[in-house]
DRENDREN-598772 format. One record per residue: residue in three letters; chain; y negated, z, x of N, C-alpha, C in turn. Coordinates in nm, 3 decimals, padded with zeros to 5 digits, m for minus. Each point is the difference from the previous one (the first is absolute). Layout:
BEGIN
(ala,A,(Y,Z,X),(Y,Z,X),(Y,Z,X)) ...
This chain:
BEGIN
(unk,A,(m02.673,20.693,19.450),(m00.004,00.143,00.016),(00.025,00.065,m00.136)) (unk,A,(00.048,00.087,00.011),(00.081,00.058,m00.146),(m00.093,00.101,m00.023)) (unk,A,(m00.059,00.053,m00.134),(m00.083,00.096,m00.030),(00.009,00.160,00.079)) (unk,A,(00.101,00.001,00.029),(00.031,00.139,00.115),(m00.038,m00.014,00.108)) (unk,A,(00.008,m00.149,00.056),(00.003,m00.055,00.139),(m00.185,00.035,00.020)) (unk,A,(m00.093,m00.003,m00.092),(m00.109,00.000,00.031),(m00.071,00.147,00.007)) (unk,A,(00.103,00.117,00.022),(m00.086,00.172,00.018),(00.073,00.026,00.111)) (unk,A,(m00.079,00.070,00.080),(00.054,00.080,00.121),(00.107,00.078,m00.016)) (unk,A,(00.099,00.050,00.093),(00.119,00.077,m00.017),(m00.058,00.151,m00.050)) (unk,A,(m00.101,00.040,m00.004),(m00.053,00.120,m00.018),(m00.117,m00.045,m00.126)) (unk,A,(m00.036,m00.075,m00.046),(m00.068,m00.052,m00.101),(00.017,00.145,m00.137)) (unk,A,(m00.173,00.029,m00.047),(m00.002,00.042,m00.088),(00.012,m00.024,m00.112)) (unk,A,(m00.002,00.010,m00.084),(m00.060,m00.072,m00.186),(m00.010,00.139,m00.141)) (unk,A,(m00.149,m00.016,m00.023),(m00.020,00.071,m00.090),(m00.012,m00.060,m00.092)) (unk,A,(00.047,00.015,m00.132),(00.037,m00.037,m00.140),(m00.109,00.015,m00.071)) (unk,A,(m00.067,m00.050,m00.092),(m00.120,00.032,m00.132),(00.039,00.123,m00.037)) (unk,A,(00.168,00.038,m00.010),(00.005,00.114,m00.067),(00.052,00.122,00.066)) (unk,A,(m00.093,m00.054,00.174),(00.039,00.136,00.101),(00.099,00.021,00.053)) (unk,A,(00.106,m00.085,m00.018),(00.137,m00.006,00.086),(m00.018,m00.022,00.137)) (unk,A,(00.058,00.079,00.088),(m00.020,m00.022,00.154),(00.145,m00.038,00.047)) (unk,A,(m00.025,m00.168,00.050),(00.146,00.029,00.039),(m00.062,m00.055,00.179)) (unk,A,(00.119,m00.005,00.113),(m00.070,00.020,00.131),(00.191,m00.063,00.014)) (unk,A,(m00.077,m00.120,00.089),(00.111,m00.100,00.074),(00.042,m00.104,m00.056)) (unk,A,(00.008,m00.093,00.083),(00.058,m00.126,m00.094),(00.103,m00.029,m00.084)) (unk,A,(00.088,00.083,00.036),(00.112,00.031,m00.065),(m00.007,00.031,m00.116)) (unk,A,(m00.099,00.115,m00.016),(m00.014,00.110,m00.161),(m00.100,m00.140,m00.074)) (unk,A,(m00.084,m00.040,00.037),(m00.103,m00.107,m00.054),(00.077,m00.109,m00.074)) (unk,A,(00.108,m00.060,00.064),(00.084,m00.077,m00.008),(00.100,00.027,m00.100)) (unk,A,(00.027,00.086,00.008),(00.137,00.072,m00.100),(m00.123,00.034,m00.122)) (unk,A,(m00.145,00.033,m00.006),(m00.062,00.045,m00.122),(00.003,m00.126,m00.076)) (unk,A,(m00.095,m00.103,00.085),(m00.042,m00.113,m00.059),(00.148,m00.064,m00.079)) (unk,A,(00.139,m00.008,00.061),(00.092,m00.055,m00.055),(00.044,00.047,m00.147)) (unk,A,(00.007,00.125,m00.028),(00.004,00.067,m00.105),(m00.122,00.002,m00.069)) (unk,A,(m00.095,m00.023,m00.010),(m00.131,m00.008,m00.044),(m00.020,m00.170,m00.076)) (unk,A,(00.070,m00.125,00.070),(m00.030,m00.089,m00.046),(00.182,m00.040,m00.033)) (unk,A,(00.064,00.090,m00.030),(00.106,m00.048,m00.095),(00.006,00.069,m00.110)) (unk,A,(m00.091,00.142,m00.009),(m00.042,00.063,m00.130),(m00.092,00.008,m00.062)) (unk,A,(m00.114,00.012,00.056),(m00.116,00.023,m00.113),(m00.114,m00.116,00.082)) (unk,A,(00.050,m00.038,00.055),(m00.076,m00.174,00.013),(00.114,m00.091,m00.008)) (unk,A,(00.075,m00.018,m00.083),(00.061,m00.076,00.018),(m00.034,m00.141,m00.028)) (unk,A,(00.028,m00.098,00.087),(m00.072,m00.131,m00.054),(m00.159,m00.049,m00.017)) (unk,A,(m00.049,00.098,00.089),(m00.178,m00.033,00.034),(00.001,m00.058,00.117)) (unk,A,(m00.129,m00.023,00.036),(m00.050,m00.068,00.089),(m00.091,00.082,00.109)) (unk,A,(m00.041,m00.010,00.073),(m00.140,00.082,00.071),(m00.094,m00.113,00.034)) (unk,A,(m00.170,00.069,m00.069),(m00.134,m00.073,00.019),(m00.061,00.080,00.116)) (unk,A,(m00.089,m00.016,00.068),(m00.067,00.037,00.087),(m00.129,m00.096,00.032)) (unk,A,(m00.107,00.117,00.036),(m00.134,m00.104,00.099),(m00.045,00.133,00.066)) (unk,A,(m00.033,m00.114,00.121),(m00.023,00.085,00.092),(m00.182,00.011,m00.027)) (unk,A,(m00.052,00.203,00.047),(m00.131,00.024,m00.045),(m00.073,m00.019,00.162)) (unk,A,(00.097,00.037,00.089),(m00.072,00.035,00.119),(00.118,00.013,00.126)) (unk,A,(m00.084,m00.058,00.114),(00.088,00.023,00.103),(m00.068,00.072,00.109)) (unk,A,(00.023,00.105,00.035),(m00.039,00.056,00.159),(00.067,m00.020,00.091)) (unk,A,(m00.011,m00.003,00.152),(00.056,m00.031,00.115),(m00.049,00.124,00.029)) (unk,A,(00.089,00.098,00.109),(m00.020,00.123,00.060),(00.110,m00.053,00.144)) (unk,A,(m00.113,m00.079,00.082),(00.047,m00.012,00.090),(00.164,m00.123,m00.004)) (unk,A,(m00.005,m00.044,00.106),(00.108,m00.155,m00.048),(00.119,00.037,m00.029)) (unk,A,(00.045,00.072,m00.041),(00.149,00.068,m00.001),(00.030,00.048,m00.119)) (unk,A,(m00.139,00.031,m00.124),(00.009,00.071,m00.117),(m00.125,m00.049,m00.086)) (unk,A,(00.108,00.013,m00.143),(m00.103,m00.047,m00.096),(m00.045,00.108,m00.151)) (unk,A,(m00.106,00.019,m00.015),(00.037,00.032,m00.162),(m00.076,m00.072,m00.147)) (unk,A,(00.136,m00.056,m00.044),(m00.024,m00.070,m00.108),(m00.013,00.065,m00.172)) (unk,A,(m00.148,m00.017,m00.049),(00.011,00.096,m00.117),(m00.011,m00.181,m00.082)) (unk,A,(00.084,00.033,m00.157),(00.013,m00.119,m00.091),(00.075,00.094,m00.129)) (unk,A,(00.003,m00.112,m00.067),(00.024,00.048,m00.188),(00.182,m00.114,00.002)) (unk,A,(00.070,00.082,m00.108),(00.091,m00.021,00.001),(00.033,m00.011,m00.115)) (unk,A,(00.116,m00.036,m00.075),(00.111,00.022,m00.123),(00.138,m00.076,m00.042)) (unk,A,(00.070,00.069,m00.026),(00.082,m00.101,m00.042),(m00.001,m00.067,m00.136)) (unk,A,(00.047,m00.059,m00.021),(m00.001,m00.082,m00.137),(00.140,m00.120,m00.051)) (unk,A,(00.002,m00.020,m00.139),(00.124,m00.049,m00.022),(m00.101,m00.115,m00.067)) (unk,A,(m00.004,m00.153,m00.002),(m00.023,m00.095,m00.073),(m00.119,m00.038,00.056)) (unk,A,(m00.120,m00.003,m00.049),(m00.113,m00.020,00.098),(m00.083,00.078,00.092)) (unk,A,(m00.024,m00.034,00.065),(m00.076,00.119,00.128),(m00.131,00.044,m00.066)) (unk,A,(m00.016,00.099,00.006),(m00.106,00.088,m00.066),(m00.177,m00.007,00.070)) (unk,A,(m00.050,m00.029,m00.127),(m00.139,m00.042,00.097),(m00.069,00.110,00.064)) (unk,A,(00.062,00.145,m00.044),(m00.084,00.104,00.073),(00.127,00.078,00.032)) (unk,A,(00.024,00.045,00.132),(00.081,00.028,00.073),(00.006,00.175,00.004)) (unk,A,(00.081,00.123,m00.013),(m00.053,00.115,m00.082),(00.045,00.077,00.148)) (unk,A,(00.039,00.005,00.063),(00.009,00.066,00.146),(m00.061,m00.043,00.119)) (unk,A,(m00.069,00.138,00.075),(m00.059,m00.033,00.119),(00.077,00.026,00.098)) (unk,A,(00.037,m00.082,00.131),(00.106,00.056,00.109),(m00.069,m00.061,00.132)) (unk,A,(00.034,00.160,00.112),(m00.050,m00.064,00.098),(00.136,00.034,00.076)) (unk,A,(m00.014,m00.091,00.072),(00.071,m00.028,00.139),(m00.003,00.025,00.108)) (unk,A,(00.070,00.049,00.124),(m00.064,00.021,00.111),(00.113,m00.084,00.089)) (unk,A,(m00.008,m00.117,00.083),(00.080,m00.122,00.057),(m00.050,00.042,00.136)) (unk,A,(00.133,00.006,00.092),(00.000,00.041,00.097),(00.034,m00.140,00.070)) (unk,A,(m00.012,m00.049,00.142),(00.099,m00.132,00.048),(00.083,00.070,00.099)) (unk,A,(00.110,m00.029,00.001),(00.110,00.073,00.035),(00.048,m00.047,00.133)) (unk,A,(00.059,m00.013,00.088),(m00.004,m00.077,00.166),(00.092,m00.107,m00.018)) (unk,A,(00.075,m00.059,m00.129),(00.044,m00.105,m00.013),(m00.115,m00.099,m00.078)) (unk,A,(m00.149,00.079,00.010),(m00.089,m00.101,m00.065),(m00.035,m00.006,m00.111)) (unk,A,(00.110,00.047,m00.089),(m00.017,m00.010,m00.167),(m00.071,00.116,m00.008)) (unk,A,(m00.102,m00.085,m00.135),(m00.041,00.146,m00.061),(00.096,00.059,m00.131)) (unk,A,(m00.033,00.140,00.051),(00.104,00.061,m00.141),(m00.075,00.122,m00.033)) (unk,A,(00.001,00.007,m00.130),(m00.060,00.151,m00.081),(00.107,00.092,00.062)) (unk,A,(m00.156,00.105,00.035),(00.040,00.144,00.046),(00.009,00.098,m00.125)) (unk,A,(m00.088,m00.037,m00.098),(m00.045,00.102,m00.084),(m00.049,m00.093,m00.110)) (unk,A,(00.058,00.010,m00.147),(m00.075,m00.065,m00.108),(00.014,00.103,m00.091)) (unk,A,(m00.119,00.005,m00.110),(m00.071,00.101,m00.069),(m00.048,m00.065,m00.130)) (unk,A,(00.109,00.018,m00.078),(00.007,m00.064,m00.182),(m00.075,00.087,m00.074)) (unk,A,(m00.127,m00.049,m00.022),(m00.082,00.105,m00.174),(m00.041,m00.079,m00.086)) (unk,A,(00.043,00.069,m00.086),(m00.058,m00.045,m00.176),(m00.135,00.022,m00.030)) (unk,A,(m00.040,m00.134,m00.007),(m00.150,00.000,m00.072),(m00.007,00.085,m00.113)) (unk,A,(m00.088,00.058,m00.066),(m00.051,00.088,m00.091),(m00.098,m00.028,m00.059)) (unk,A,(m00.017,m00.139,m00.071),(m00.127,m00.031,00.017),(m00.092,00.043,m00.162)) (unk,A,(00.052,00.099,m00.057),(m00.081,00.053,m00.114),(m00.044,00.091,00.068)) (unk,A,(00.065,00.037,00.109),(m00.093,00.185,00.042),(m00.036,m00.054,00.105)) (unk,A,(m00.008,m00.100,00.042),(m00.090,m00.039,00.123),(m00.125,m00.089,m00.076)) (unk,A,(m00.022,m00.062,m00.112),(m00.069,00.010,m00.108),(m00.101,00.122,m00.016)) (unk,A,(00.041,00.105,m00.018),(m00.034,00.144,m00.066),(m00.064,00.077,00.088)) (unk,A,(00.061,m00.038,00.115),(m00.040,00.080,00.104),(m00.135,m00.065,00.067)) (unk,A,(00.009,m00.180,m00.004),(m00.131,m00.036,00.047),(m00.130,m00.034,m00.106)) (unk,A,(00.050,00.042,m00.152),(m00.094,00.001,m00.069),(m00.108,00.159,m00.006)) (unk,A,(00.110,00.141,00.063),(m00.052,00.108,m00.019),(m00.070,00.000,00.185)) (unk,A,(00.043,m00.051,00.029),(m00.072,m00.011,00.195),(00.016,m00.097,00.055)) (unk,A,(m00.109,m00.088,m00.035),(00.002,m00.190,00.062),(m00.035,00.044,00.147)) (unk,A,(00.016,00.062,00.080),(00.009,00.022,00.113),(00.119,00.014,00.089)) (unk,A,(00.088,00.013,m00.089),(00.139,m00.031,00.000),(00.067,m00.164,00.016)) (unk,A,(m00.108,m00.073,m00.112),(00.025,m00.163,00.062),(00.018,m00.048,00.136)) (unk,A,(00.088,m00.084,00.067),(00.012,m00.014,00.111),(m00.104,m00.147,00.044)) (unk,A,(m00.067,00.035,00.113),(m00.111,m00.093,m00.007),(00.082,m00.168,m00.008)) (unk,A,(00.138,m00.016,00.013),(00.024,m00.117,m00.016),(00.041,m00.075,m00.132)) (unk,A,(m00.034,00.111,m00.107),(m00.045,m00.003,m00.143),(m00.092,00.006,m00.065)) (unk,A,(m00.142,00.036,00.073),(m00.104,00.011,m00.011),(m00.037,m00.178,m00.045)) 
């Protein structure tokens, strides 16, 4: 299955840096220009944080991401969730994926001025 082959014909994707593009097509045509210019020659890391089931037909997957050139990076700097639909040929395919940039000096700052802000799975 070819990296296009795996989003719905209507498939969203939001960018770390807020780009909305909508269809497989536009996703497809981003990512191609995206990893012959300013990724050129990286790789993609990923782990998965969590999986929900919403009923047998749909999933949403939240996990940490990055790309990288040479060794894979031990701390991964984007959070992305997913939303995987199964489609009536069976496959699952992303409906909707959602790229953000960790921040992690002001997420630092922010849970040193209101540790209530810590997420209890950092606790």
């Amino acid at each position: 299955m070819t990296s296009g082959a795996q989003f719905t014909q209507d498939a969203t994707y939001v960018t770390f840096a807020g780009t909305y593009y909508q269809g497989r097509h536009d996703i497809i045509d981003s990512h191609r220009t995206l990893f012959a210019k300013f990724l050129k020659g990286t790789r993609l890391a990923d782990e998965i944080l969590d999986i929900r089931f919403y009923g047998p037909d749909t999933a949403v997957i939240t996990g940490r991401g990055d790309s990288y050139k040479g060794s894979k990076p031990k701390k991964l700097t984007k959070v992305q969730t997913y939303t995987l639909v199964r489609e009536p040929d069976g496959q699952w395919r992303i409906a909707a994926f959602h790229n953000t940039k960790r921040k992690p000096l002001m997420e630092a700052i922010s849970f040193k001025a209101a540790p209530d802000l810590v997420p209890a799975s950092q606790k």
